[in-house]
N, C-alpha and C positions, 0 to 999 in steps of 0.2 A: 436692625434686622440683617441678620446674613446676607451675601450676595447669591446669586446663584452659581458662581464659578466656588466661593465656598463652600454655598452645600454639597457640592458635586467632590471638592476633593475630602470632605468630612465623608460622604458616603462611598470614598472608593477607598480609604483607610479603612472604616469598617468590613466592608466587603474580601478586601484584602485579609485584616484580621481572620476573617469569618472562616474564608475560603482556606484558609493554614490551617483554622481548626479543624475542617472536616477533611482535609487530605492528611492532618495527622490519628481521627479518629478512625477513620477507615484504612488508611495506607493506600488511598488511589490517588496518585501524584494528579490525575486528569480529569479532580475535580477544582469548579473555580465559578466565581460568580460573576455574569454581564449583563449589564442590563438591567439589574436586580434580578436577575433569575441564576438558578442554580445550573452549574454545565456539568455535562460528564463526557470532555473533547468538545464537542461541534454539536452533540444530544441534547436538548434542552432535559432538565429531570424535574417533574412536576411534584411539590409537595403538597395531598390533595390533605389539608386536616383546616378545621377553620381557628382553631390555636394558634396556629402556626403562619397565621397570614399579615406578612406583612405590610404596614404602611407606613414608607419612608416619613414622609413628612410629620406624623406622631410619634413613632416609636422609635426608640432609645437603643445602644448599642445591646444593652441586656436582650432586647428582645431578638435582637440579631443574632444573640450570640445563642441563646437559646433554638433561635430557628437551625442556627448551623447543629446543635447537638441532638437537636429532633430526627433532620436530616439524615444525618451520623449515622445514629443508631436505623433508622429505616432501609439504609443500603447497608448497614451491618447485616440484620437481621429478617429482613423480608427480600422472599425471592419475586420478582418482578412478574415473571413467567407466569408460577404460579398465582399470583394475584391477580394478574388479566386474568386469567382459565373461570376464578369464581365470580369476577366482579359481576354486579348485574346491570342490566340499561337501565332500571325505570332508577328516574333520577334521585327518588331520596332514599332507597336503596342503595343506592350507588353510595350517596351522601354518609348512611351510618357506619356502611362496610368499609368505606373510606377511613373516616374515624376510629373504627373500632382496630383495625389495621394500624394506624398510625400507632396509638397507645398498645397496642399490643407490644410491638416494639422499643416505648420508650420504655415500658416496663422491666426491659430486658438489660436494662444498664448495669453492669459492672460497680460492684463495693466499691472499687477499687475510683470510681468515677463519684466522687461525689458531689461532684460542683457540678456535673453533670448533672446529678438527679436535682439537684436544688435549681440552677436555672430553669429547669424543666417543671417543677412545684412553682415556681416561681410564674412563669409565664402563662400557665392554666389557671393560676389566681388571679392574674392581672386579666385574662379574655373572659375568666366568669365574673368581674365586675366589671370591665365593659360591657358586657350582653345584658347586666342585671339592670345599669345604670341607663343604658338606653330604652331600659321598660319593656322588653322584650319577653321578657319573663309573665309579665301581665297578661299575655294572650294565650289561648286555648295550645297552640302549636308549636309557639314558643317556648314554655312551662313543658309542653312532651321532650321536645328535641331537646332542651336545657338539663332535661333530668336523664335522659337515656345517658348521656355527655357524665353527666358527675358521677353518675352509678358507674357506668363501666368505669370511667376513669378508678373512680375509687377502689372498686373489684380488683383493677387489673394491678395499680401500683399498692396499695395497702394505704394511701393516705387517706384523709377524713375529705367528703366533700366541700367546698369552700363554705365557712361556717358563716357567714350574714344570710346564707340562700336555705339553711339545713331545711330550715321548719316550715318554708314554703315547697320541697319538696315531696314534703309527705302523704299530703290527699298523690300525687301524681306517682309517687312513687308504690304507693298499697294497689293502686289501680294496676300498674305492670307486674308486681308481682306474680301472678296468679299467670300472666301470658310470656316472658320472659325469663323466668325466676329458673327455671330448669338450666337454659340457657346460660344464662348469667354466670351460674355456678359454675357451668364445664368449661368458660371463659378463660378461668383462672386458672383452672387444671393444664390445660391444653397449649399457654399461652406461651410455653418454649417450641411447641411443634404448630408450624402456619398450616399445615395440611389438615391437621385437628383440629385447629381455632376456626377456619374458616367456614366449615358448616354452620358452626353454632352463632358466629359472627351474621352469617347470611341470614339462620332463622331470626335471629333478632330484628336483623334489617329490615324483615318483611313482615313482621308481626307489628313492629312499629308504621312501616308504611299501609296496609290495612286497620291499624287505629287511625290516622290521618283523613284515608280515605273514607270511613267510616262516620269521620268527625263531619269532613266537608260536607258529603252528603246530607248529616243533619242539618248539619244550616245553611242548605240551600246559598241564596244567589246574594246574601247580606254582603254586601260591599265593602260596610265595615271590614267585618271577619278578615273577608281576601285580601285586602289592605295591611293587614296587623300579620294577619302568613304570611304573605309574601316576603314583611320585612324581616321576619325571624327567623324564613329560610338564606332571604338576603345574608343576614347576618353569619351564617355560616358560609357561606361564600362560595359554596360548593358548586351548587344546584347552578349556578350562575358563570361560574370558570371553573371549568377543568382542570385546563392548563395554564393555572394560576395568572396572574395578573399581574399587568407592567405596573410601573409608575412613572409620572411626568414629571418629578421631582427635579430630574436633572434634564439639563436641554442634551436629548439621545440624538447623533444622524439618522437620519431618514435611511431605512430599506426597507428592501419586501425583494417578492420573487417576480426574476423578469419572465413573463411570456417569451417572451423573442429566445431567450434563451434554454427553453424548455420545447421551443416547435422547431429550432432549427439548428443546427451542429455543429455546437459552442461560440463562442466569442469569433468576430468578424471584423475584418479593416474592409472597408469599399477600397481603398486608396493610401499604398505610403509614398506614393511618386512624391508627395508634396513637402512628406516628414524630413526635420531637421535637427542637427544637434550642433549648438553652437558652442561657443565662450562667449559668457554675460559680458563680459568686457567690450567685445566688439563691439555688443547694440549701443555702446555708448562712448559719445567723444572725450577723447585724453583731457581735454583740461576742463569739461562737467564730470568726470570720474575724477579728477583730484578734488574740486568740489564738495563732492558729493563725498568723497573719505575726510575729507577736513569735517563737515559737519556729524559726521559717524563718530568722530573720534570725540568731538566736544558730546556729544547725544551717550556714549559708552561712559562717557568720563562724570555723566550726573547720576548714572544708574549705582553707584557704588557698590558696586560687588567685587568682590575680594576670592579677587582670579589664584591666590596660590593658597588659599587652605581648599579652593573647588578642584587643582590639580592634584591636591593631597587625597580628596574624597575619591578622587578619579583613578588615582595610585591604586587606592584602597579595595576599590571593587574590579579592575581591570588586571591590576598585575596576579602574574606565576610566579611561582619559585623556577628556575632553570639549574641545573647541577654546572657548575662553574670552578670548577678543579676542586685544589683541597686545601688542606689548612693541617702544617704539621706545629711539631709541642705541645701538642694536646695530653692532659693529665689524662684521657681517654677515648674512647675509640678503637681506630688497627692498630695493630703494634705496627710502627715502623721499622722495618727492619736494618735502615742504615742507623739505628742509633743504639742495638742493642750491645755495641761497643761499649757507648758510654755507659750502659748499664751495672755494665762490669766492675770500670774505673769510678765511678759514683750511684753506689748503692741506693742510696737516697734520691737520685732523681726518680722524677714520674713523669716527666714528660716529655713521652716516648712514643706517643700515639698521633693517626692523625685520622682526619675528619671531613668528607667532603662537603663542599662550597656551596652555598646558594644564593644564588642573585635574583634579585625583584624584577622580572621583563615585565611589555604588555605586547606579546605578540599577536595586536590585536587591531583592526582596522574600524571607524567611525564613519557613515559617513550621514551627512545630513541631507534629504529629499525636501524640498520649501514647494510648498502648492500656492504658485503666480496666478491662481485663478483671481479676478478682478473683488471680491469681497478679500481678500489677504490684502489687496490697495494700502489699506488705511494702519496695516502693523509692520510697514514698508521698515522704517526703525526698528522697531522690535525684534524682527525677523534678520534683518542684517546683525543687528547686534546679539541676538543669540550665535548665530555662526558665527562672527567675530571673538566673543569672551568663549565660546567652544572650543576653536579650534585652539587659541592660542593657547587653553589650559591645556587640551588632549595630549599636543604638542609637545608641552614639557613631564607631562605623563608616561611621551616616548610609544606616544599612539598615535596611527596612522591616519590622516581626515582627508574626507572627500567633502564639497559641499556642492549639491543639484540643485536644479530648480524644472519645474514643467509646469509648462503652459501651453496653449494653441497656436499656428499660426495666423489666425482669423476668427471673428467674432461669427457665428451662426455659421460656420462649418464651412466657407472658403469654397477654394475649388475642388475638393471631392464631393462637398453637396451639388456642385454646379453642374459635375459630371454624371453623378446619379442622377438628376434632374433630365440632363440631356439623353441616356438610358432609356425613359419612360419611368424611372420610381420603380423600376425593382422593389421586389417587397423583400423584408431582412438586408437590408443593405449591411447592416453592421456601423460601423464607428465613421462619422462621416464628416471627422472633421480635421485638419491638418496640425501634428502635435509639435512640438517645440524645444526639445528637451534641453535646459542651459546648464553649462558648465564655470560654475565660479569658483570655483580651488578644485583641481586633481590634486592624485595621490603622489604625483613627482613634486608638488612644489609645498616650499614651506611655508606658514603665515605670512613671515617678514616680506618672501614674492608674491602673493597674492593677497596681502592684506587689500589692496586699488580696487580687484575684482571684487571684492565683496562688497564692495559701497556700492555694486552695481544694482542690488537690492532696492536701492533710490530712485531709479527709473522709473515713475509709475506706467509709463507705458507697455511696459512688456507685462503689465499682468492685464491674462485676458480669461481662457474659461480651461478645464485640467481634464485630465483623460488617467486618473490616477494610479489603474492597475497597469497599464503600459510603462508610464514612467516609474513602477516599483519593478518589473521586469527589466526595467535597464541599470535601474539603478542596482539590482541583484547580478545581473551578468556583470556590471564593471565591477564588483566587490570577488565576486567568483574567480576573475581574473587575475587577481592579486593575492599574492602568498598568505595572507592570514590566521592565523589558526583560528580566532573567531573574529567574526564578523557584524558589526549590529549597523542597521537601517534605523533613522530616527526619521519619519517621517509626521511633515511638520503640516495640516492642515484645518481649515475650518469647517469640513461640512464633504458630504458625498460627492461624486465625481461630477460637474457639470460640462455640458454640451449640449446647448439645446436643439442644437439638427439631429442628431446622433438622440435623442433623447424621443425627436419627434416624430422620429422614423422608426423607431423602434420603440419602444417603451422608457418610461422613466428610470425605473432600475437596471437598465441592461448594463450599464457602463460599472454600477454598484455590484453587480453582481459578478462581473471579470475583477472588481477590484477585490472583494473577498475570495475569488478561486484562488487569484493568483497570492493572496496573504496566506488564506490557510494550505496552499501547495507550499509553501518555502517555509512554513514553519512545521508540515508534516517531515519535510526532508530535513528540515534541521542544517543547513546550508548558511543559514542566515537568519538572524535574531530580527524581525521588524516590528518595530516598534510605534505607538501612534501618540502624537504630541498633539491636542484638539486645543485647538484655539476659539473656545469661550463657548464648548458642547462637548459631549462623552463620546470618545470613538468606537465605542466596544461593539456595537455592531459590524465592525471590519477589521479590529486587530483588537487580540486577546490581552496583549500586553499595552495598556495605553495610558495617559494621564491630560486630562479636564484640566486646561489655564486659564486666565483672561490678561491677554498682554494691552489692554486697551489703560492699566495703568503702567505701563514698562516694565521693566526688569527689578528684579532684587533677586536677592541672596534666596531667599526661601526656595524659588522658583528651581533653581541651577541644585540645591538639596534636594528637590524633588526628583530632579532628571536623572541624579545619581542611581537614585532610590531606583527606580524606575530601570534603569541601564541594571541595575544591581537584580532585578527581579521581584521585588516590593510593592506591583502597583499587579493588575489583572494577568491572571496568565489562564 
C-alpha cells in the first residue's frame, strides 16, 4: 500500500498536470489547483455537475483529466454573471440547472479537441455506471434524476445514452416527454447562446422538481422511499455541496479564518522588546559544533546523492543567457568590417562575420527558511543535510544562498505574555510571544565558511514553537536587500504556525492567517518566489507553489529532482 507522503505527491503531479491543462485550454495563466479544488488566483471556482466530481482516493488520472477539460470548457463558454442572475434557490432546481449548464458547455467543444470530447464521453460512462451499480437507478427518484442526466446529455452532445441503462429508461423517459419535450428540443437549438438556453434549462428544472414533489407527496412518510432519495440525490452531490468538496486524501495544514483578525486592524505584536536575531552558531559551543559537523558529514555521506548532476539540474532551471561580447570568423552574421580586406586578397574566404556572445549566469539568490518549531525536533538531520547538499550544489551553480531558521524565544509566550498578563489581558493583544529568528550561512559567506554553522541544525534545543509569517517577512526584507535579479524563498516546515499564548489570546488561526497575508502579498508583487517544502502534509493552503515530503526516511536523489521541479515551477502555482 502506498504511503501517504506518496499519495500526496502522486496527487500533486496530477493536479499539476491537470492545472497546465486548463491554463492552456482557457489562456488564464491564474488557474491552478489546491487543495483539490480548482483556483482562479486566491477565488476558489466551484464545479457544480455530479459527473464531474471527484474522489481522490478512487479516481484515476483520466478522471482528473477529464475534470480539468469539463472545467475548461465551462470558463470558456459560460458567463458566470449570467448564471447566478438565473440560478434558482430551491435546491434540486438548482441541482438540474446546474447540470444542465455544465453540459451545455461541454457540448461546446471544438473538432479540433478531440481527446477532449472523448475524456468527456468517457467520464459520463464511467459516473452512469457508478450511479447504476450503486442501484440508484432502482428508486422512484433516482430512475427521474438518472434519466433527465442522459436525455439531456444525449440531446445536447448527439451521443447515444450509456447503452446497459437504454431500456430501463424508457417507461421514465415516455412519462417526461409530454412535460419537457418542448423544452428538450430548444436545448439543442439555443445551446451556443447561455441567454437562450437558460430559460428552457430552468423550465426543465422545475418541471422536474414538481414531478419530485408531486412523487413525495404520494408516498407520504414511507421511510423507505426517503432513504432510497436521499441517496440518489446524495449521489449527485449537488444538493449536499455547493462549493464542492474537499478530500482527506492527503494530510492538508490546518486553516480557517481568524475572528481576531476580522474584529480588529490587521496583524499585531504585543511586544518586540524581546525579539532576536542571531547566528546559530553562537547558541552552540565550538567544539559540540565540530561534533555535531563530523557526524552531518558521515549522516550526508550515507544519504548518497549525487550533488553534481543536482548542480547540473540547478544550472538548468536557474541560469540566463547574459550577452558577453562576440565571437569574430564567423561564416555569418555582421560583416566585420576589419576583414573586408581580406575579402579582396582571398575571394574564397567566408569568414568574415561576427556574432555576439552568450554566457550561462544565475543571477539569482536561494535562500532557505527551516521552521525550529519543536515537532521539526526529530528531522534535526534531514533538515541540516538538505541545507548542506543545497548550498553546496547552489554554490557551484554560481547561486547565491542564504539559509534561516525561526523559532521562539520561550515556550508559552515568555515575557510578552507575562507583560500582557500584567496589563489586565487586554483583549486582541496580537502575537504574544518572543520570536528568534537564526542566522546559519549569510549571503557574504561561502559553504566551505559556514559549512560548522550548519551542523548547528543538531542542537535540539533551539527548537521550540515558530511565528511563520514574521520570519517570511524577514527572510523577504534580507533577499530584497541584495542585488538579485530573482529571488526564491524555500520555506521548509511541518504544519501551521504554532504559539500557544498568541493562539490563546486570540484565536487559533490568527498567526495562519498573517502567514497566508504575508505569502500571497509577496507573490502578488512578485518580489519574491516563496515557496513551501511540507514535511510529511500538503502546504497549499499557505503557499501556492509547494511540495508534500516525508524526510522521516532521509534523503535521496528523488527528493533534490523534486525540489528542482518545484524551483523550476512544476509543483502548485
Amino acid at each position: 500500500m502506498a504511503r501517504p507522503q506518496e499519495l500526496a505527491r502522486r496527487q500533486q503531479q496530477i493536479e499539476e498536470l491537470c492545472s497546465a491543462a486548463i491554463r492552456a485550454l482557457t489562456g488564464d495563466a491564474h488557474l491552478h489547483f489546491r487543495s483539490n479544488r480548482l483556483y482562479q488566483a486566491e477565488r476558489p471556482l466551484p464545479v457544480n455537475a455530479p459527473h464531474l466530481r471527484l474522489h481522490p482516493e478512487t479516481d484515476d488520472f483520466r478522471a482528473f483529466r477529464a475534470f480539468a477539460d469539463g472545467a475548461s470548457l465551462r470558463i470558456r463558454y459560460s458567463c458566470p454573471d449570467l448564471h447566478r442572475r438565473h440560478l434558482p434557490e430551491e435546491p434540486v432546481e438548482r441541482l438540474i440547472f446546474e447540470l444542465l449548464e455544465q453540459l451545455r458547455a461541454e457540448s461546446l467543444v471544438p473538432a479540433s479537441l478531440p481527446g477532449v470530447r472523448e475524456n468527456l464521453h468517457r467520464r459520463f460512462d464511467a459516473w452512469s455506471e457508478t450511479y447504476h451499480k450503486a442501484r440508484l437507478t432502482e428508486t422512484g427518484l433516482g430512475i427521474l434524476l438518472y434519466t433527465v442526466a442522459q436525455v439531456c446529455w444525449a440531446r445536447l452532445t448527439g451521443n447515444p445514452v450509456w447503452e446497459p441503462t437504454e431500456g430501463m429508461l424508457e417507461h421514465t423517459r415516455a412519462a417526461l416527454a409530454p412535460i419537457i419535450g418542448a423544452h428538450l428540443a430548444r436545448l439543442a437549438r439555443t445551446r451556443h447562446h447561455q441567454a437562450e438556453f437558460a430559460p428552457h434549462a430552468l423550465a426543465i428544472a422545475r418541471a422536474v422538481s414538481n414531478m419530485i414533489r408531486n412523487a413525495v407527496a404520494e408516498e407520504g412518510d414511507d421511510e423507505t422511499n426517503e432513504a432510497e432519495d436521499s441517496a440518489a440525490l446524495a449521489a449527485f452531490s449537488l444538493l449536499l455541496d455547493f462549493d464542492n468538496g474537499d478530500s482527506d486524501t492527503l494530510t492538508v495544514a490546518a486553516s480557517g479564518h481568524s475572528k481576531t483578525v476580522e474584529a480588529s486592524p490587521g496583524y499585531r505584536v504585543f511586544s518586540r522588546r524581546h525579539d532576536r536575531e542571531v547566528n546559530a552558531a553562537d547558541l552552540v559551543r565550538k567544539a559540540l559544533l565540530r561534533d555535531y559537523r563530523q557526524q552531518l558529514d558521515e549522516w550526508v555521506g550515507h544519504q548518497g546523492i549525487n550533488v553534481r548532476r543536482l548542480t547540473r539540474l540547478l544550472m538548468a532551471v536557474l541560469a540566463v543567457e547574459d550577452r558577453d561580447g562576440r565571437t569574430f570568423g564567423e561564416e555569418q552574421g555582421n560583416i566585420d568590417g576589419r576583414r573586408l580586406a581580406q575579402l579582396i586578397s582571398s575571394p574564397a574566404e567566408r569568414r568574415l562575420f561576427w556574432l555576439d556572445r552568450y554566457q550561462p549566469t544565475s543571477d539569482c539568490m536561494v535562500s532557505l527558511l527551516v521552521d525550529c518549531s519543536g515537532s521539526m525536533k526529530e528531522y534535526a538531520n534531514a533538515l541540516a543535510g538538505i541545507a548542506d547538499i543545497l548550498v553546496r550544489a547552489l554554490e557551484q551553480a554560481k547561486v547565491t544562498t542564504e539559509v534561516l531558521g525561526f523559532t521562539t524565544g520561550a515556550w508559552g509566550g515568555g515575557r510578552p505574555r507575562a507583560e500582557w498578563m500584567g496589563r489586565g489581558r487586554p483583549k486582541y493583544p496580537g502575537r504574544l510571544n518572543e520570536t528568534c529568528h537564526m542566522v546559519f550561512k549569510d549571503a557574504g559567506r561561502n559553504w566551505r565558511r559556514a559549512r560548522h554553522d550548519l551542523a548547528a541544525f543538531l542542537k535540539l534545543d533551539i527548537y521550540r514553537e515558530g511565528v511563520d509569517g514574521e520570519a517570511i517577512e524577514w527572510a523577504c526584507s534580507r533577499m530584497l536587500a541584495h542585488g538579485a535579479r530573482r529571488r526564491i524563498l524555500i520555506v521548509i516546515s511541518d504544519g501551521c504556525p504554532t504559539d500557544g499564548a498568541t493562539g490563546l489570546a486570540n484565536d487559533e488561526f490568527y498567526l495562519g492567517n498573517h502567514l497566508r497575508e504575508v505569502v500571497d502579498r509577496h507573490t502578488a508583487q512578485g518580489d519574491v518566489e516563496i515557496l513551501g517544502l511540507g514535511v510529511g502534509l500538503d502546504l497549499s493552503p499557505y503557499y501556492q507553489r509547494c511540495l508534500a515530503t516525508d524526510l522521516g526516511q532521509g534523503l535521496d536523489n528523488r527528493l533534490f529532482f523534486e525540489i528542482v521541479q518545484l524551483i523550476a515551477g512544476r509543483h502548485r502555482r
